[in-house]
N, C-alpha and C positions, 0 to 999 in steps of 0.2 A: 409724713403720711401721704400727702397730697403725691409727691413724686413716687413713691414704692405703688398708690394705686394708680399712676399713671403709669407705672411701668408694667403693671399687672394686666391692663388693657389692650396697652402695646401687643405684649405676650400673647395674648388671649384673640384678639385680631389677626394676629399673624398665623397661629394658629387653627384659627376658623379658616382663613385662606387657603393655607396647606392642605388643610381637609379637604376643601372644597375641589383646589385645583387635582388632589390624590384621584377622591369619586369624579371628573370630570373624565381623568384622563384612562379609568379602570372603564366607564361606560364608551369610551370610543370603540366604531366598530370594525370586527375583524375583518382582514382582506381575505374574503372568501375567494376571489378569483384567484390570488397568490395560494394560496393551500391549495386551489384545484389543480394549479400548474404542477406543482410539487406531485400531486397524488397523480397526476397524468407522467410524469419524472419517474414515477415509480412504474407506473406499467411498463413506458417502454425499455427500464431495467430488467423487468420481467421479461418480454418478450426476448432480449433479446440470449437472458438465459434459457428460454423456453428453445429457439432456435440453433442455438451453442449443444443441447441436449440431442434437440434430432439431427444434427448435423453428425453429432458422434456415434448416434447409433444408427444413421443412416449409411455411411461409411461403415463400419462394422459388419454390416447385414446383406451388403452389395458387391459383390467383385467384379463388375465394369466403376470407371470413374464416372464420378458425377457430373452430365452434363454440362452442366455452368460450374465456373472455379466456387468457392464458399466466400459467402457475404464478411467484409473487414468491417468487424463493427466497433473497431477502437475509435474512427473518428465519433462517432454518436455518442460512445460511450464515454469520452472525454467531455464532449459536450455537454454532457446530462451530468457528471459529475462536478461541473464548472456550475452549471446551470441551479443545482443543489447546493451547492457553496455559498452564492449569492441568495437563494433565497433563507438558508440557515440563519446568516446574517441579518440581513430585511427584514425577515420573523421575528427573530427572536427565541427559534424554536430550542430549549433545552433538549426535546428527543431528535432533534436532527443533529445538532452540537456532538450531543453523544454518541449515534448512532452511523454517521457518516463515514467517519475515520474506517472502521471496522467494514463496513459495506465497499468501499472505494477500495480498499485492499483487497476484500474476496474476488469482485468482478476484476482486479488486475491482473491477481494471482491464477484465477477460470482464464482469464484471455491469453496471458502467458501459456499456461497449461494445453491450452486450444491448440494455440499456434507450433507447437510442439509435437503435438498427437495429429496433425496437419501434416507435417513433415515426416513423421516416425511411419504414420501410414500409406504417404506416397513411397517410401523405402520402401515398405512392406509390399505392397499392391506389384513396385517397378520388382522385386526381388519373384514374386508368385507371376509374374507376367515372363521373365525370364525365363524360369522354370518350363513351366508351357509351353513357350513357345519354340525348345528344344525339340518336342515331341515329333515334328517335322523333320526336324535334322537328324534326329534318330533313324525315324524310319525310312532315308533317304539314304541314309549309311548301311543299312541292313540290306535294305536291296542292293546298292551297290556291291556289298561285299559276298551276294546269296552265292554267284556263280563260283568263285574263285575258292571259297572257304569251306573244306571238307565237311566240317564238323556243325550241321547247320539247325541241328537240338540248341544246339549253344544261343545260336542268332535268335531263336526260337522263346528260348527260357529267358533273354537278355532283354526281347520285349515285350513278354509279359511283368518282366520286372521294372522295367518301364514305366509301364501301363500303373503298375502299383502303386512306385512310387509318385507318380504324379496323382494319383487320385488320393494318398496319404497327404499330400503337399497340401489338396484344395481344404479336406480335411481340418488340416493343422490351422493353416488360415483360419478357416472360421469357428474353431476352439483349441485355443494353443493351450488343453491342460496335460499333465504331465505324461501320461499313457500315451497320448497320441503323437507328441515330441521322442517319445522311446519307439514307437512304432515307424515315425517317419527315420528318425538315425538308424533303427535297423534295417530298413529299407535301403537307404542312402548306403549301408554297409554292405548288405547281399549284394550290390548292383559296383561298387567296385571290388569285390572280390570274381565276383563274374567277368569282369570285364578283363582281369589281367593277360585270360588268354589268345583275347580277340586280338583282329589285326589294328593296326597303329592309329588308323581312322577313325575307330568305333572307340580306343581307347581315352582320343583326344577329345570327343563328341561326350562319352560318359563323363571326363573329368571336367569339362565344361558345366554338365551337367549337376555335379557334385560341387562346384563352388555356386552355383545357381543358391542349390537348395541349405549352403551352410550359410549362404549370405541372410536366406529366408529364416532361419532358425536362428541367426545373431539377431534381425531386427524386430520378430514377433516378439520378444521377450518386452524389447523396450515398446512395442507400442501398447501390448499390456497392463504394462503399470502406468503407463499415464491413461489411459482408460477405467483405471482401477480408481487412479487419485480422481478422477474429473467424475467420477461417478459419486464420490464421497466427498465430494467439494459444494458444501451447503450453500449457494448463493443466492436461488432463486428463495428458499424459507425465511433469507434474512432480510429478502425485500420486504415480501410478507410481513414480517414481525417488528419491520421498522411503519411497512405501513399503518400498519393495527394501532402501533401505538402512537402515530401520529393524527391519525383519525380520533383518536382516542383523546388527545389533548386537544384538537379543536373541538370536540364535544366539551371539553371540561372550560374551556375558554369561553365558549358560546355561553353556558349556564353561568360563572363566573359574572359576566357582562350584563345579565339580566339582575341575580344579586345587586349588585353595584347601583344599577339603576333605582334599583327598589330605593339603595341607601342614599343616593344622590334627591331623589324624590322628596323624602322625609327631611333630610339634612335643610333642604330650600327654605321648606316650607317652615321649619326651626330657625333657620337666619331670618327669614320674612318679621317671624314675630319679634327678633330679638331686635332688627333695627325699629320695628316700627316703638317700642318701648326706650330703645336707645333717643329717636327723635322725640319723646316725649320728655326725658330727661335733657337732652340738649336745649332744648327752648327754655325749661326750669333755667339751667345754667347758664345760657345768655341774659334773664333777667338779673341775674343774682352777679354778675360779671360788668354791667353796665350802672349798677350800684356803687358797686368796689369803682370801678373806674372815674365816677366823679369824686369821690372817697380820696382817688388816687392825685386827683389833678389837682386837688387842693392843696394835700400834702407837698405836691411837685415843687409848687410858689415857693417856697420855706425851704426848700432842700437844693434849690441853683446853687445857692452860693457853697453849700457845704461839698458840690459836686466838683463845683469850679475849684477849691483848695486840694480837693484831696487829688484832682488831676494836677496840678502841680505836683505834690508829692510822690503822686505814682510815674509823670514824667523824668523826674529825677533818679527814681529807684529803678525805670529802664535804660537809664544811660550808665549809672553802673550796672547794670546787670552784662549790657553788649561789651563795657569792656572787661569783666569778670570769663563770657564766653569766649571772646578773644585769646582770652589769657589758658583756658584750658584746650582751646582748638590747636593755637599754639606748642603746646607741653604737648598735648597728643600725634601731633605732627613730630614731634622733636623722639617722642616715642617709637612711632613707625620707622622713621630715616633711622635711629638706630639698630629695629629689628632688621630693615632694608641692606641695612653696611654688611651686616653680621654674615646677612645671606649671601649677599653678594661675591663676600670675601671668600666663604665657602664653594660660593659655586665659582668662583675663576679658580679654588685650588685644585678642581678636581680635571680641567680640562691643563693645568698645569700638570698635572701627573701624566696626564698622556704625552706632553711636551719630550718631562725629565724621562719619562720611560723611556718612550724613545729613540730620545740622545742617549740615552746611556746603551741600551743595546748597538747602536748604530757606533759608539765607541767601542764598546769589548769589540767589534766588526775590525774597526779600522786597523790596527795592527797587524789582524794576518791578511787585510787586502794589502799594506805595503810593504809589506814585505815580500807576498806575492809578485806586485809590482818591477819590486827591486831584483828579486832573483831571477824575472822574466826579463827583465834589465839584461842581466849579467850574460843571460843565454843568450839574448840580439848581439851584443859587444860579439862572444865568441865564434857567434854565426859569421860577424861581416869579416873579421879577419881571414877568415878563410883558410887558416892553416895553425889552425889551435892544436892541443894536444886532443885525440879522438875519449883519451879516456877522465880529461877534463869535463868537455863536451858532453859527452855521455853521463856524467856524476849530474850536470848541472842540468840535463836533460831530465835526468830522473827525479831530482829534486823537486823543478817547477812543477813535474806531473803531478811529483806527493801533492804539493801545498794545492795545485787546482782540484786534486781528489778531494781532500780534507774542506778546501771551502764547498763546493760543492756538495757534499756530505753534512756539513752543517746548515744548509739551503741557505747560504750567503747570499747567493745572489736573488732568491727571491723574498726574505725577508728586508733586506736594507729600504728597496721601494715602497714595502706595504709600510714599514718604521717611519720613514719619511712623509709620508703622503700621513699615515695619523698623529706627526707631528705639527703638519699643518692642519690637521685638522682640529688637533687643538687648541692652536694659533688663533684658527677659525671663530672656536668658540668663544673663547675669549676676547674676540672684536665684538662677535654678536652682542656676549653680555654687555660689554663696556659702551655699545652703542646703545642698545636698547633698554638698561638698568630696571628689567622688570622685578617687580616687587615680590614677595616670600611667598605669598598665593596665588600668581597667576607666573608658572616659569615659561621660557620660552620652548610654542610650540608649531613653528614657521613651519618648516621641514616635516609635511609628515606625505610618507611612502609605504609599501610593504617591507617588510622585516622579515629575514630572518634567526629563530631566536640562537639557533644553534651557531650562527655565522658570528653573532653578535658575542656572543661569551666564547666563542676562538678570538678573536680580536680582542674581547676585555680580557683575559688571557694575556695574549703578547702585549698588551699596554701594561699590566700587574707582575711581569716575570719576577723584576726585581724584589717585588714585596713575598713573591711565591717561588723563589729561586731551591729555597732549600726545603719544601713543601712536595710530597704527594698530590697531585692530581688526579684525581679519579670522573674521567667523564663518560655518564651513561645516557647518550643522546638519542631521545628516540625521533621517529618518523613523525615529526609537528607542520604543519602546512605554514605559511607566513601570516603572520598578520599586519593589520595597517596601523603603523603607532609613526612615533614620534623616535625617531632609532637613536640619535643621540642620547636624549633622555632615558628611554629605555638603558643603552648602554651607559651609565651614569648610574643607575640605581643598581646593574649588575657591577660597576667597576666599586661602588660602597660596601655590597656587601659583600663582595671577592677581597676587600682589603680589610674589613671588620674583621672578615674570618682566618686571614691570614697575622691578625695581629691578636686574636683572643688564643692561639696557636704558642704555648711556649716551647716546645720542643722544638728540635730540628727533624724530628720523622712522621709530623704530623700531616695528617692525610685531610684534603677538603674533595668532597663528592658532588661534581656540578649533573642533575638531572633534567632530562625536559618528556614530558609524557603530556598528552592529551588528559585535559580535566572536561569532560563531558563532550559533546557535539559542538560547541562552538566556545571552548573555550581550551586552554594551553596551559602548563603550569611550568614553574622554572624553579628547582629543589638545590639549596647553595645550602650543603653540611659541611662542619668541622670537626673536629676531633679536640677541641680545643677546652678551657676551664669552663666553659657553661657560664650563666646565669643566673644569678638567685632567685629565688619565685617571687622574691618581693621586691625586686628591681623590672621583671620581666614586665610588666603590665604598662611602665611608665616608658620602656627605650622609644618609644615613637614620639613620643610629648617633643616638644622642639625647647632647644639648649639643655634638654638633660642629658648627661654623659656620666659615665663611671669613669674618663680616663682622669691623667693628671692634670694640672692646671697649666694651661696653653698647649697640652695636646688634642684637642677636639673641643670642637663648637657646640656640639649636642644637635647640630641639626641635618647630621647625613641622613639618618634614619627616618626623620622626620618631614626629609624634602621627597625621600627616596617613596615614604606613605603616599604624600600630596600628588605625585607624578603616577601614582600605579591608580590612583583611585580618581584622577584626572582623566585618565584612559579606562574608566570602567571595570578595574579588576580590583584584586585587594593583595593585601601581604599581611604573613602570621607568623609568626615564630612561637617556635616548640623546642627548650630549652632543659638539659638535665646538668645538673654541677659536675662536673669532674668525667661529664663523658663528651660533651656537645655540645650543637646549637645550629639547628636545621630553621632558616625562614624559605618560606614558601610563599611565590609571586605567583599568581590566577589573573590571566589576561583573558580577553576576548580575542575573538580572530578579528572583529569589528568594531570599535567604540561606537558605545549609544549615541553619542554626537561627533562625528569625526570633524566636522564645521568648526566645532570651539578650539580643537586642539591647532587649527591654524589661525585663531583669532589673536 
């Protein structure tokens, strides 16, 4: 009982502390000067949508250009968005958390849009400047041509249509709606039908004039509608309503704080009373303790010697016990080294398969390179004699050609290099393992670089032909960025389950479908289907467990699957398998483009 209410005190004190340090830290006070920066953040978000506004409808409303170029207020506006990031953070604040993302996008989207309708209406402006500024050359054409050109009603009628057209132009400019774009193209139409009879000067003068004003009616369109969108583009209401509502939660903050205080207040002055009645019992129980204790020391006298035997006997029950621990640290050790062998065994067979791979491709090879060889042979011989039969010659001419077509056609000579180079490299791998004998839960992960995945399973590919020789391959490789793994390994988990699927496979027309598609923004997926006998559903849940296997006895360890797990989920991703009997057996690998710790995987 004594210990349950010692432990109830415990409790109860701990407790009371948590409480206490909760209300100390709810009565700390806010940084009002931080909120003020923030709501000072916000005006000059306002402002500078306020100025973004008149800047568009100043432009709009004006046909000389503006004085001074227009203010770039991306650098401030990065600024102030940096500057709101940090104090999001700082705060604490839930309505900046929420509110930010959304805000930082509208004034991107507004500045983008700016910068656009900037450009769209210096077209415009240089298109109605052009225009105009024909008006000259017009009427310098007219007179030129007053004397020579009988027919002078025409030159007459030519510039008051002129005259129209360019006051429809200013027109259209400052309301491109649809009546007055019909008004200026039929303008634009009276004035070269007019024109086809004039002489060659006035013609060239009009048709200058007429890409003038179709270049102005290509560009008003476009600076319209971004006029249209920038006018319906809500930015500066969203500072607004992010302000309100952050004002709005330092208000509830500030009142929050004074609460608190209330509760901090009361709570003190409830502990004051409770230690001064605690010290009132504690001195009770120092008397009552210093009783017991002489009580205790008498007793002591009497109990040496029973102390002194039974430490002999507890001396001896720890000298078996260290060697009892011995003996199971032992066994336990003797346990691992055999899960150790098992893995081991496994992992030198699989860079062994890269070996026998291939050497065995690099054999089917060798025969028609020497034979190549030899009948390139026979054509030297016939060349140096110099006085062969022409249609011998020729036979053996055409021959060597066949056989250099055919290896070349079967990309002989660039496969043998890449065969050889991954025969050493599985050579490679299996010095590494046999140097470094890492144990079943941490495999080796020295080597890590970017990857790519689609590169990685052509290559586990050519190391698995043999196993997938009589096999369908179906690869639907999409556009996957690299990521930074472990490429060996990686290729290791793809060459298990490219040989799982080509061995659960009984036919010879069976088809296996290697996929690579993006699984979210920073992640890859890698889809290895068969066609093969499936799965039963009550085997499916356990193929990962390590040394379970469904094959025969001494064809599988039970831990390709199982190392293949440990290696994907070592790198941050996972692997599933989705299993139907008698149709399939689709696993699916989720990598990151990044692992959470890329450090470990070179530890």
């Amino acid at each position: 009982m004594a210990i349950v209410r010692g432990g109830f005190a415990i409790i109860a004190a701990v407790l009371l502390a948590a409480l206490l340090g909760f209300l100390y830290i709810k009565t700390q006070s806010v940084d009002i000067k931080r909120q003020n920066e923030v709501l000072g953040l916000f005006r000059e978000l306002k402002e500078i949508d306020a100025r973004w506004d008149i800047e568009m409808l100043r432009t709009r409303a004006e046909l000389a250009p503006a004085p001074s170029p227009a203010a770039d207020h991306a650098a401030a506006h990065g600024r102030i968005r940096q500057a709101l990031a940090t104090a999001a953070q700082d705060l604490g604040s839930p309505v900046l958390e929420r509110g930010l993302p959304d805000l930082g996008k509208a004034f991107a989207d507004k500045a983008d849009l700016m910068a656009k309708f900037r450009n769209a209406h210096a077209a415009t402006r240089q298109s109605l400047e052009l225009v105009m500024g024909v008006e000259t050359e017009i009427a310098g054409l007219v007179r030129g041509a007053w004397q020579n050109y009988p027919q002078r009603e025409r030159l007459i009628a030519l510039e008051n249509v002129v005259t129209q057209l360019l006051g429809e132009a200013q027109k259209y400019y400052f309301s491109p709606a649809g009546a007055q774009r019909k008004s200026l193209e039929s303008t634009a139409v009276d004035l070269r039908e007019g024109a086809a009879p004039l002489p060659p000067s006035l013609r060239e003068g009009i048709a200058r004039l007429d890409n003038h004003v179709q270049q102005l009616l290509k560009t008003k369109p476009v600076e319209q509608a971004l006029f249209n969108r920038l006018s319906f583009l809500a930015a500066g209401p969203r500072v607004d309503s992010i302000t309100n509502a952050f004002s709005r939660e330092l208000e509830d903050k500030l009142a929050d704080r004074e609460i608190y205080r209330v509760y901090l207040i009361a709570f003190s002055g409830a502990l004051l009373i409770l230690l001064g009645y605690l010290a009132l019992r504690l001195f009770a129980s120092y008397r009552m303790l210093n009783q017991a204790n002489l009580a205790l020391q008498a007793a002591n006298e009497g109990l040496e010697q029973r102390v002194a035997e039974r430490t002999h006997e507890l001396s001896e029950a720890l000298v078996q016990l260290k060697d009892s621990e011995a003996q199971l640290i032992q066994t336990e050790k003797m346990s691992s080294l055999g899960q150790m062998v098992a893995g081991v065994a496994h992992e030198i067979n699989t860079p062994l398969a890269y070996v026998k791979n291939s050497l065995g491709s690099v054999e089917e090879k060798l025969p028609e390179l020497v034979r190549l060889v030899e009948q390139s042979e026979k054509l030297l011989v016939l060349l140096q004699t110099g006085n062969a039969d022409p249609q011998l010659l020729s036979s053996q001419f055409a021959l060597v050609q066949t056989l250099i077509r055919q290896y070349r056609e079967q990309q002989a000579p660039e496969e043998l290099p890449a065969l050889v180079k991954d025969g050493l490299h599985g050579i490679e791998q299996i010095s590494d393992i046999v140097i470094n004998l890492r144990n079943f839960s941490r495999l080796d992960r020295t080597k890590v670089a970017s990857f790519n995945l689609n590169e990685g399973l052509e290559s586990t590919l050519l190391l698995a032909r043999h196993e997938i020789r009589k096999l369908t391959v179906r690869k639907q490789f999409g556009n996957v960025p690299p990521i930074t793994c472990s490429p060996s390994q990686i290729n290791q988990v793809f060459l298990n389950l490219i040989n799982n699927a080509a061995q659960a496979i009984e036919s010879e027309h069976g088809v296996i479908t290697l996929t690579t598609r993006m699984a979210g923004p920073d992640h890859v997926a890698v889809e290895i289907e068969d066609s093969g006998k499936g799965i039963p559903p009550e085997v499916l849940p356990k193929i990962f467990d390590p040394f379970f296997t469904t094959k025969e006895v001494g064809k599988g360890t039970g831990l390709g699957l199982s190392i293949s797990y440990k290696i994907v989920a070592q790198h941050g991703g996972g692997i599933s398998a989705d299993s139907t009997p008698g149709v399939g057996t689709k696993f699916t690998v989720v990598l990151p483009l990044t692992p959470p710790d890329a450090t470990e995987l070179a530890a």
